[in-house]
C-alpha positions, 0 to 999 in steps of 0.5 A: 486487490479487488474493490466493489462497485456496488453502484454499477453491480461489480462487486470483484474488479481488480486493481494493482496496488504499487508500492515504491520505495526510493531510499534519501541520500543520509549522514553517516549516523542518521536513520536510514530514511525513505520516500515512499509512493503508492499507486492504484490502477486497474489490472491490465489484464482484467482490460482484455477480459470480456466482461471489461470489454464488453461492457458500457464505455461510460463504465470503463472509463470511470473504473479506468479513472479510479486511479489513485495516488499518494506519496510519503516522505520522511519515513524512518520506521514502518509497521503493519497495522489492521483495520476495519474498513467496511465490515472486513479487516485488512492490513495496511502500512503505518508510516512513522516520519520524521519532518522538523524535529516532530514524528508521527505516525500516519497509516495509509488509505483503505485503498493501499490495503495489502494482501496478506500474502504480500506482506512477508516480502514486502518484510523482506525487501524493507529489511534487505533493501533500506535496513528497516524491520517492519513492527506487525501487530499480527502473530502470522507474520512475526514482529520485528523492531526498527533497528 
């Protein structure tokens, strides 16, 4: 993903988006049920660029530290949702979860967007990995149910 820093006049600085998945020890007939971490740092490589090296200190180390970090129990479904989010729209994951009998739904910050060209496998991997199809509310991408 690329974030502006208008206030610095970088408007393409790259960052990594990660996201973990770690499937929960269950019951015989319960859901299948996930833990879910995401993180966002700076690109290594965009480090060794020029333009990073060669820029002010102070600079570096406050895109350095725009480290960010969220974690999500109890998953039990997941669905691919749009967004608006300063003037464009990007997809992003709502996570459905589960914690003493009560469900909700909670979509993740504007900074864990994903690309589309990662949603397919990101799809992919939920389904083949933690038994979970993903719902999309995007025609490109085919909409699956939670099974």
């Amino acid at each position: 993903m690329r974030f502006r820093f208008r206030n610095v006049g970088w408007t393409d600085v790259p960052y990594v988006i990660r996201y973990e998945c770690k499937l929960k020890p269950r019951d015989f007939f319960a859901v299948p049920e996930m833990l879910m971490r995401v993180t966002r740092s700076l690109h290594p490589a965009f480090k060794n660029t020029s333009l990073f090296m060669d820029s002010d200190v102070s600079l570096q180390k406050t895109l350095s530290a725009q480290y960010r970090e969220i974690t999500i129990s109890s998953i039990c479904a997941i669905n691919i949702v749009r967004h608006k989010h300063c003037d464009a729209v990007s997809d992003f994951i709502e996570c459905v979860t589960q914690a003493n009998g009560v469900t909700r739904a909670c979509k993740t910050p504007f900074w864990c967007g994903i690309e589309s060209g990662a949603i397919r496998e990101l799809m992919q991997k939920l389904k083949t990995c933690f038994c979970m199809e993903v719902k999309s509310e995007r025609d490109d991408v085919g909409v699956l149910a939670k099974s």
